[in-house]
C-alpha positions in Angstrom: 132.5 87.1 -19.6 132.6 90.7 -18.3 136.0 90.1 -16.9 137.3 88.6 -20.1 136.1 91.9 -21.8 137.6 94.0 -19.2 141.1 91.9 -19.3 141.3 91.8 -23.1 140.5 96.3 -22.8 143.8 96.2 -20.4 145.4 93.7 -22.6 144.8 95.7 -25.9 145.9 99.1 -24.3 149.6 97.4 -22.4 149.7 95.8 -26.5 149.9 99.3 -27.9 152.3 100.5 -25.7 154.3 97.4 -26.2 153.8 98.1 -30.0 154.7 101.7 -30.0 157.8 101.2 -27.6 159.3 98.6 -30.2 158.1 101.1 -33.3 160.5 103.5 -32.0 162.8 101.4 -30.8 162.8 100.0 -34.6 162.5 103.4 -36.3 165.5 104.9 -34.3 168.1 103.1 -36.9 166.3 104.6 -39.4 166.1 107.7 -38.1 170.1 107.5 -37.6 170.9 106.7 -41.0 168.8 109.4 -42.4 170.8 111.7 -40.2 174.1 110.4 -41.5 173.2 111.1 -44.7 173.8 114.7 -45.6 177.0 113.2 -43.8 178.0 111.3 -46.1 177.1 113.9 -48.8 179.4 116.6 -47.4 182.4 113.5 -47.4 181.7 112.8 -50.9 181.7 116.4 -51.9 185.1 117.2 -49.8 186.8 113.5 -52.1 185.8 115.1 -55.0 187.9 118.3 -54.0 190.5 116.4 -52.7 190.5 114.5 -56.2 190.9 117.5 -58.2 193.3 118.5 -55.6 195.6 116.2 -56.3 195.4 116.9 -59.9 196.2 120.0 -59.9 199.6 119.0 -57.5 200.5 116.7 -60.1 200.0 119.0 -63.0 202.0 121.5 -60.9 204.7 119.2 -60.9 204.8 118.4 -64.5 204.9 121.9 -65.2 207.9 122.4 -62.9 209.7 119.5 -64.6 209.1 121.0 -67.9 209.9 124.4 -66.5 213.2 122.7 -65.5 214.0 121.0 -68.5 213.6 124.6 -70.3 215.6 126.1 -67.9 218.6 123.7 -68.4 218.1 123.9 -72.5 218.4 127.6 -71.9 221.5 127.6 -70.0 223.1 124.8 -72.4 222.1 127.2 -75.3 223.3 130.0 -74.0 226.8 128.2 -73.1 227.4 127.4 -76.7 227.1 130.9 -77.3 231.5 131.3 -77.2 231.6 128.9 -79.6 229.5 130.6 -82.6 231.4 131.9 -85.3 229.9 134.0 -87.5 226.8 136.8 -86.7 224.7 134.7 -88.9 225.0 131.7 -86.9 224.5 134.4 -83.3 221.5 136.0 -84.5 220.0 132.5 -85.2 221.1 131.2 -81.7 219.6 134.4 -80.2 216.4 133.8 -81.8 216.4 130.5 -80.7 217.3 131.2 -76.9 214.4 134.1 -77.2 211.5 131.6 -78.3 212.5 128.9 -75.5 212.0 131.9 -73.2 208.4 133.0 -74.7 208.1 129.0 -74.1 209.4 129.3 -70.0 207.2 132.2 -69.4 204.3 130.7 -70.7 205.1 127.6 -68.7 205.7 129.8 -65.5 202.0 131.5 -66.5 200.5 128.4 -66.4 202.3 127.5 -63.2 200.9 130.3 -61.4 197.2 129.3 -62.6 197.3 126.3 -61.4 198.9 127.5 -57.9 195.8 129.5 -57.5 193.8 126.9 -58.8 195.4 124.5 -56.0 194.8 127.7 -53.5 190.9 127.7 -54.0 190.7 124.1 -53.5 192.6 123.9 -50.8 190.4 126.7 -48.9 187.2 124.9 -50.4 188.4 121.4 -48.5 189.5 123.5 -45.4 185.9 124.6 -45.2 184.1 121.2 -46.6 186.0 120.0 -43.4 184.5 122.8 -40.9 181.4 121.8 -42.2 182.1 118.3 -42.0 183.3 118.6 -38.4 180.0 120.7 -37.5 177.7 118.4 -39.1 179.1 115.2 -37.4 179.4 117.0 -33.8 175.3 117.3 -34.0 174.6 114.0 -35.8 177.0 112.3 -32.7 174.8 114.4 -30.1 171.4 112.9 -32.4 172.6 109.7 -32.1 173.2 109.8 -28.6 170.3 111.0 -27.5 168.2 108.6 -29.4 170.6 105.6 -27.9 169.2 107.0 -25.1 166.0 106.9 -26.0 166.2 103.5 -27.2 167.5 102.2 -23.7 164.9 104.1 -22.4 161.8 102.1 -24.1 163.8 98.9 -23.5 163.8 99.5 -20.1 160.0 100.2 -20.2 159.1 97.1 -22.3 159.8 95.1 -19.2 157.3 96.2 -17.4 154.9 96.3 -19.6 155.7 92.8 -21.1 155.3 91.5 -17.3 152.2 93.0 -16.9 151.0 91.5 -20.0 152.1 87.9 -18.9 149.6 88.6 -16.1 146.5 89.2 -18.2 147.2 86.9 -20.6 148.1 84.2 -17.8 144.0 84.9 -16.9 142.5 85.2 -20.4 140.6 82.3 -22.0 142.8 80.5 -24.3 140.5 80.3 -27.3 139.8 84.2 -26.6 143.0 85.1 -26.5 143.7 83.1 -29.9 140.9 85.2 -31.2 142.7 88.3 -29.9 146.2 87.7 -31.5 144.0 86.3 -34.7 142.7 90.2 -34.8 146.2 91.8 -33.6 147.9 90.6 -36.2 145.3 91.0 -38.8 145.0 94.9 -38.0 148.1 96.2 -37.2 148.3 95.6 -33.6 144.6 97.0 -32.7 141.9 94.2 -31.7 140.1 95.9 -29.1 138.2 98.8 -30.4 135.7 101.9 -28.9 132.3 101.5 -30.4 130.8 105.3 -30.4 127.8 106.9 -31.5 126.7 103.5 -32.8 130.5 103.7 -35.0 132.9 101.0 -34.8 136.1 103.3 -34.1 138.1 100.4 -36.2 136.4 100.9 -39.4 134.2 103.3 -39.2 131.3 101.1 -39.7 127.7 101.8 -38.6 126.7 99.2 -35.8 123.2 97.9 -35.5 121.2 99.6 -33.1 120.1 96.7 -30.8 123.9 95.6 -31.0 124.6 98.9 -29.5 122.7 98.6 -26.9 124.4 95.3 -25.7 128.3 96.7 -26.4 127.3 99.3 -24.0 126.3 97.2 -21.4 130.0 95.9 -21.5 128.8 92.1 -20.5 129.6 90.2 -23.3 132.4 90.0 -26.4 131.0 91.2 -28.9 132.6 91.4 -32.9 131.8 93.9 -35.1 129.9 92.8 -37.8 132.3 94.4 -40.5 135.7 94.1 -39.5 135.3 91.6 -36.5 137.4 93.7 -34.4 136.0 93.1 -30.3 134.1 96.1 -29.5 133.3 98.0 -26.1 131.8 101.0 -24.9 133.4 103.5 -22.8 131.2 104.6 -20.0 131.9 109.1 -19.4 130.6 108.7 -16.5 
């Protein structure tokens, strides 16, 4: 039974490697996305620039159209103006020709805002960009590295999972069904350190004369509390 206790110790410490290997292996996706993230944040930010962008280039060009349908009224008005007969009738037709112009310049005001408008977004997309560019060279060198890291564990579960095929291949079948039983119950840890007369699962005081035969390391032993298989690890 000593060797069983001994095997199911081994067993318990290639498990929580195996279990930490495939944690991080799991987590790494994870751990990507969250990366990507203020990614994604900066695109959204640099389409929402773009959007008003583009806005402002079409109300640019609806101003131009109606700057150059003022224009042309202008220069039809102002080629009538041989063809008025009285002073009455040129005063009007100046008056006329002079509040289409208060109308162009206003539309040429407004043209210019908007050119500086389309000015400032275009520099604020130019540097979303930059950012955008910065931020996904050092998410590309993240995610490389922990692809790397990933293959890395992967290639160091096989090992581990062969070494464990060797234990298990020399365990007691109804003991090891009462191993996995616990694994699976608590998170991957069966095989626990009894200390001080503590079980190091759940903290539980053991009994006394219990304590005394864990540290002998002869027999499988439960904890009374949370069943975990207890074992005493000899400093010297």
């Amino acid at each position: 039974m000593k060797e069983q206790l001994e095997r199911l110790i081994e067993l318990q410490k290639i498990d929580s490697k195996i279990l930490d290997k495939k944690r991080m292996i799991d987590e790494i996706p994870l751990r990507i996305s969250e990366a990507e993230f203020p990614l994604n944040e900066s695109q959204t930010a640099i389409d929402k620039i773009k959007q008003r962008h583009d806005s402002l280039e079409l109300k640019k060009r609806g101003k131009e159209k109606e700057l150059d349908d003022i224009n042309e009224k202008i220069k039809k008005l102002k080629a009538r103006t041989t063809e008025i007969k009285t002073n009455k009738e040129y005063q009007a037709h100046l008056k006329e020709i002079e509040s289409i112009d208060k109308e162009r310049s206003t539309v040429e005001d407004e043209i210019l805002i908007v050119m500086e408008e389309i000015d400032t977004s275009s520099k604020e997309i130019e540097l979303g960009r930059a950012k955008f560019r910065t931020e996904k060279d050092k998410i590309e060198a993240l995610k490389k590295k922990l692809e790397s890291e990933m293959l890395e564990a992967e290639r160091e579960l096989l090992p581990l999972k062969e070494a464990r095929s060797k234990i298990v291949g020399v365990i007691d079948e109804e003991i090891y069904k009462r191993y996995i039983s616990l694994f699976e119950s608590y998170n991957g840890v069966a095989v626990i350190e009894a200390k001080d007369e503590i079980c190091q699962g759940c903290n539980m005081n053991i009994p006394p004369q219990l304590f005394v035969e864990i540290k002998k390391d002869e027999e499988i032993i439960h904890c009374p509390q949370c069943r975990r298989i207890l074992y005493y690890k000899n400093s010297t």
